[in-house]
C-alpha positions as CSV (number, residue, x, y, z in Angstrom):
1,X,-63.1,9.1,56.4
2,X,-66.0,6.5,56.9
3,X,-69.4,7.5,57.9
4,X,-71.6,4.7,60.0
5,X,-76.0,4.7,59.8
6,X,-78.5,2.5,60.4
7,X,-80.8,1.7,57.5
8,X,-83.9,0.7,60.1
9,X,-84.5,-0.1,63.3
10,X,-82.3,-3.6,64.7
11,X,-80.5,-3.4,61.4
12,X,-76.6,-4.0,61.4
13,X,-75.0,-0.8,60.9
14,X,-73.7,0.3,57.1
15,X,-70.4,1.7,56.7
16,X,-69.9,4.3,54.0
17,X,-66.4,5.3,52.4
18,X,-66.4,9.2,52.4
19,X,-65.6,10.5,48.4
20,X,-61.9,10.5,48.2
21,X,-60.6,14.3,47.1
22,X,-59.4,14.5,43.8
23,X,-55.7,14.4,43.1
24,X,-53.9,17.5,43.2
25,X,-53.1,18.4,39.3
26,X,-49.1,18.0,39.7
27,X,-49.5,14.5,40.9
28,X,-51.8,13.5,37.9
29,X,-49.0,15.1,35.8
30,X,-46.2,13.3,37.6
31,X,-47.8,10.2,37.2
32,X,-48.3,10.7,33.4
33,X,-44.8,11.4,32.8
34,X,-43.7,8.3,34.4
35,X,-45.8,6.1,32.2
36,X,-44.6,8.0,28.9
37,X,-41.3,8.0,29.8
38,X,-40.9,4.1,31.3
39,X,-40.3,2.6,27.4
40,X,-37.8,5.0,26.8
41,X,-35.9,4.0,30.3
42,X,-36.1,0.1,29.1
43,X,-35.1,1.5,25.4
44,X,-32.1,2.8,27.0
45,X,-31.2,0.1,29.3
46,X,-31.5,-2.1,26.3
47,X,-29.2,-0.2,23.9
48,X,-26.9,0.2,27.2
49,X,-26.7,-3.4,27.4
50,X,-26.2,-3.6,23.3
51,X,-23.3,-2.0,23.6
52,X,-21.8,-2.8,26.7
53,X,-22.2,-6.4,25.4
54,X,-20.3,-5.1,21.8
55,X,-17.5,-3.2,23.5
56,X,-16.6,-6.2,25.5
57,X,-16.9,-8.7,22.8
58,X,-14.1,-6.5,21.0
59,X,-12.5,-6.3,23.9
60,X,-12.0,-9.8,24.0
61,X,-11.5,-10.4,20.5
62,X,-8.8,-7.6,20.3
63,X,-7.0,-9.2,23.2
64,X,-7.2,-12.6,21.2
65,X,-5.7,-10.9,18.3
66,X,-3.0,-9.2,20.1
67,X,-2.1,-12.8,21.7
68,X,-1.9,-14.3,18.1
69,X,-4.4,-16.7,18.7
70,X,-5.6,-15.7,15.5
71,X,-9.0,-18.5,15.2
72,X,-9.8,-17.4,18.2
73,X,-10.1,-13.7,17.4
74,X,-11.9,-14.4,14.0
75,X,-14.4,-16.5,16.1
76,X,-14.9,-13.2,18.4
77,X,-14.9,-11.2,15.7
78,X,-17.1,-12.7,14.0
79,X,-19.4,-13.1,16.7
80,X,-20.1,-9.0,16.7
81,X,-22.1,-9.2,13.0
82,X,-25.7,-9.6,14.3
83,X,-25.1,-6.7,17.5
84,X,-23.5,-4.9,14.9
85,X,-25.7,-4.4,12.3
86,X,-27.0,-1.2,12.7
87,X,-23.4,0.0,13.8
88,X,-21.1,0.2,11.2
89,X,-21.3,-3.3,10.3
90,X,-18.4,-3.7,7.8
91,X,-16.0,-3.6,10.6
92,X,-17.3,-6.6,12.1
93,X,-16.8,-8.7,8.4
94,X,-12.9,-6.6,8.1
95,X,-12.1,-7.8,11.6
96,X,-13.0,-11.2,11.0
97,X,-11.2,-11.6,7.7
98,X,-8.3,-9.3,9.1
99,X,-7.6,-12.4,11.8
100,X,-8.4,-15.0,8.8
101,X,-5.2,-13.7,7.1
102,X,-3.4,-13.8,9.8
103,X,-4.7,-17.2,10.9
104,X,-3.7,-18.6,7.5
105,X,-7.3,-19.3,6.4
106,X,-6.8,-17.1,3.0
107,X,-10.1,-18.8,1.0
108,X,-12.4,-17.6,4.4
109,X,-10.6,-14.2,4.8
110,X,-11.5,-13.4,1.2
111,X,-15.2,-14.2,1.9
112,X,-15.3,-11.8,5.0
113,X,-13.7,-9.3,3.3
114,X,-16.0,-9.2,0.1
115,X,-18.9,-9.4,2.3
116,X,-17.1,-6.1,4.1
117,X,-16.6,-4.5,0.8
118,X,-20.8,-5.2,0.5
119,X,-21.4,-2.8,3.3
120,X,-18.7,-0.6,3.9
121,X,-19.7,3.3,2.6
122,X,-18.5,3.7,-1.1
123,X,-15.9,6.2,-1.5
124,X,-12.1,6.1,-2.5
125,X,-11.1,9.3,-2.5
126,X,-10.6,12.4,-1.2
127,X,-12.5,15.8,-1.1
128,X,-10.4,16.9,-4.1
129,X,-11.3,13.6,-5.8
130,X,-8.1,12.2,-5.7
131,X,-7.3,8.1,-4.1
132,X,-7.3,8.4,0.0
133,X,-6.1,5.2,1.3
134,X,-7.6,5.8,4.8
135,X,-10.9,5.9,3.7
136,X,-13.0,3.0,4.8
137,X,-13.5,1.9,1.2
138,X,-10.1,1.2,0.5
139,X,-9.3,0.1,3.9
140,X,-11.3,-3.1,3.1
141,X,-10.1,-3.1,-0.2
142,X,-6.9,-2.6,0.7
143,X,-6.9,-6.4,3.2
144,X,-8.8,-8.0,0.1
145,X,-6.6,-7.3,-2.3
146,X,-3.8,-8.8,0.2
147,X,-5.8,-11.9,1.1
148,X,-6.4,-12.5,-2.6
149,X,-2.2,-12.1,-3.5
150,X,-1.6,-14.8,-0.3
151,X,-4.1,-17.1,-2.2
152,X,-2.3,-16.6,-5.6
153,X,1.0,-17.3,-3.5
154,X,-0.8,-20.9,-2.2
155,X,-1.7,-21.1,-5.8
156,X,1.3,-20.9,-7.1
157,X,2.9,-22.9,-4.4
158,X,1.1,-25.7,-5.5
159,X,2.0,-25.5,-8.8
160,X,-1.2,-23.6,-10.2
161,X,0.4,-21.1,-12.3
162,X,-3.0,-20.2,-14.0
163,X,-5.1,-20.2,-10.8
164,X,-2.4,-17.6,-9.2
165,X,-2.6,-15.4,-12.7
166,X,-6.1,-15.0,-11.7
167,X,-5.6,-14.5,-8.0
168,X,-2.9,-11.7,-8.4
169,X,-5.2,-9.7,-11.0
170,X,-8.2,-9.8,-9.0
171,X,-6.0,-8.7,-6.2
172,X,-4.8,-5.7,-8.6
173,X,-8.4,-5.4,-9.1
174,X,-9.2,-5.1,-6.1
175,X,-6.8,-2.4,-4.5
176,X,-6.7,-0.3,-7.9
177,X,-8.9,2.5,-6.9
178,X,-6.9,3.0,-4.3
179,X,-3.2,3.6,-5.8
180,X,-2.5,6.8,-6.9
181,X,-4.0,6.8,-10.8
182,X,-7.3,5.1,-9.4
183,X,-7.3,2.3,-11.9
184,X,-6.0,-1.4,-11.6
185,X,-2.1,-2.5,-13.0
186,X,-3.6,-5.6,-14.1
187,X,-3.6,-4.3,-17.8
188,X,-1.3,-1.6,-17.6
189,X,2.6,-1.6,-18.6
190,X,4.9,-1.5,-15.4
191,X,5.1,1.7,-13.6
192,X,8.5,2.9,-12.3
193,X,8.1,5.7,-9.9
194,X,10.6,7.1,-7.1
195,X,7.9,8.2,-4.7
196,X,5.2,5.4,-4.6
197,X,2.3,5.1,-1.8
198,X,2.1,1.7,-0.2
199,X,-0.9,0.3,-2.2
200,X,1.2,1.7,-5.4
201,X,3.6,-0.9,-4.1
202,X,1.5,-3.5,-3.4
203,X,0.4,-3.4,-6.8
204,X,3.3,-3.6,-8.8
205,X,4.8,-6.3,-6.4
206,X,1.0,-8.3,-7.5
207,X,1.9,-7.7,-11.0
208,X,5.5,-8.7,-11.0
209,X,3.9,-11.7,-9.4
210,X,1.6,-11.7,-12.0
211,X,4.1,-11.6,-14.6
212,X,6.2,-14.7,-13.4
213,X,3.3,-16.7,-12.8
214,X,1.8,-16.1,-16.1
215,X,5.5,-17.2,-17.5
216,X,5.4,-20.7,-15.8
217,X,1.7,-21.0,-17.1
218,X,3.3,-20.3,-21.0
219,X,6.4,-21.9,-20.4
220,X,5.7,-25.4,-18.5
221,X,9.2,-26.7,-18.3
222,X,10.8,-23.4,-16.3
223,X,10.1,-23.4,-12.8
224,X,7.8,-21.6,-10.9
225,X,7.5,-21.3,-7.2
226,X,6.1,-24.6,-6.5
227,X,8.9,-26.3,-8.1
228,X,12.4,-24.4,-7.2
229,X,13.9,-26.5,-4.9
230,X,13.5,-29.5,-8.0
231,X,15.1,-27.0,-10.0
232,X,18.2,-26.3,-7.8
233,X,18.6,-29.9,-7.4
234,X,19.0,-30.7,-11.1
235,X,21.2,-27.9,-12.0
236,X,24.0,-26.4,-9.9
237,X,23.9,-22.6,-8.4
238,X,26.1,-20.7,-7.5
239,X,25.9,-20.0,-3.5
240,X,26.2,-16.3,-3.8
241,X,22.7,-16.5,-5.8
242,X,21.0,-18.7,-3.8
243,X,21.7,-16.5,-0.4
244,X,21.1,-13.1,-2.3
245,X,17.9,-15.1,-3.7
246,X,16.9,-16.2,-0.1
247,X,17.3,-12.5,1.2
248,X,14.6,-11.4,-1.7
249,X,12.4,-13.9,-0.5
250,X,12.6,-12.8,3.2
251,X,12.9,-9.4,2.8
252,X,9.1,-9.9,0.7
253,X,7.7,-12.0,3.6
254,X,8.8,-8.8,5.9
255,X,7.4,-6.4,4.1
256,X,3.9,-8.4,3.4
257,X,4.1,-9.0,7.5
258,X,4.5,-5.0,8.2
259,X,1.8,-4.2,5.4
260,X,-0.2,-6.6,7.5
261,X,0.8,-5.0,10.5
262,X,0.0,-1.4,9.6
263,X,-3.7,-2.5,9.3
264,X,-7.0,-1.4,10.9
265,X,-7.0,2.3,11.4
266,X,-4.9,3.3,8.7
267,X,-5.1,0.7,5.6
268,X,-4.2,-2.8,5.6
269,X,-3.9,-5.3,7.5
270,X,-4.4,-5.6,11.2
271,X,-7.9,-5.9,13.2
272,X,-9.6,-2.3,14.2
């Protein structure tokens, strides 16, 4: 409401605003509310966002895994760390050197998987104290130790008996508070057992590997795994060995391949 009035006589008229009424208390409070509570709308949205971004990234990463395009999924993986941080980010590092293994790239899947073991929360055992291979712990622990036995294999491929000595005993290292007695094989005699756990297998099968390679590093002239087809063209063999010797050597890629298969949720060596 406007009021008009003439200050003198020929003057031009003045136009007054009226005083406006004060605002009714629940509209002041209204209005406060909306400014406290707008950075926790746009804190929101943004964490929304964070997360809608990381579930699609694994998403696409998983897919990539699934597909065997195993670079591809590292890269993905890999990708996660810095949205990840906050979020359990171990899983991000065990994903990428999950795919590393499978990708062939042993030397890089090592790394990730250290730097998973760096964060992941410590623990190896149970509520009665006792080795639980599904804890987080030895789920890295668990894809390290099998990274480090494929490197001793490439090792020893190449002819490197003493460089796969190392590899294998890290590797027992490396999944021995896991197994059932908690400590590494790498010192200890051969265990024979009827009812072993799978990282209780993997560990004997690293130290058998162990063993032979630290054989071929003593003994130069017998052959190791680098050089067996030299050897079985020098001497003859009898057939018979050389298939039941072939079925030992596929039979130990198949179970390495399910060990890495049986990964992620529950221990060894597949992508979460």
């Amino acid at each position: 409401m406007s009021v008009t009035t003439r200050s003198r006589a020929g003057a031009a008229p003045v136009t007054r605003s009226a005083p406006r009424p004060p605002m009714p208390d629940h509209l002041r409070r209204r209005r406060r509310l909306l400014a406290w509570s707008a950075p926790v709308v746009a804190l929101a949205l943004l964490a929304g966002g964070v997360l809608l971004g990381i579930a699609l990234g694994s998403w696409n990463a998983r897919t990539a895994y699934e597909a065997r395009a195993y670079d591809d999924a590292a890269t993905g993986f890999a990708h996660q760390k810095p949205s990840t941080v906050l979020v359990e980010p171990w899983k991000a590092w065990f994903n990428t050197g999950t795919a590393l293994v499978r990708a062939g790239d042993h030397t890089g899947a090592v790394e990730e998987l250290r730097g998973a073991h760096r964060l992941v929360p410590k623990g190896t055992t149970d509520a009665d104290g006792r080795p639980d291979p599904s804890t987080p712990e030895c789920r890295v622990r668990i894809n390290l130790s099998l990274a480090l036995e494929s490197l001793g294999d490439d090792a020893r491929g190449a002819g490197d008996a003493g460089a796969a000595v190392t590899y294998y005993r890290d590797a027992m290292d490396a999944i021995g508070p896991c197994t059932s007695d908690g400590r590494s094989a790498a010192d200890q005699p051969p265990q024979h057992s009827d009812a072993r756990s799978q990282p209780d297998e993997t560990e004997q099968r690293q130290k058998a590997k162990a063993s032979r390679a630290e054989r071929s590093r003593q003994a130069p002239g017998q052959p190791g795994q680098g050089d067996e087809k030299q050897s079985l063209k020098r001497a003859p063999v009898d057939p018979r060995q050389e298939q039941l010797e072939q079925r030992n050597q596929d039979a130990e890629r198949d179970r390495q391949r399910q060990e890495q298969q049986r990964g992620g949720g529950t221990g060894s060596g597949q992508a979460w």
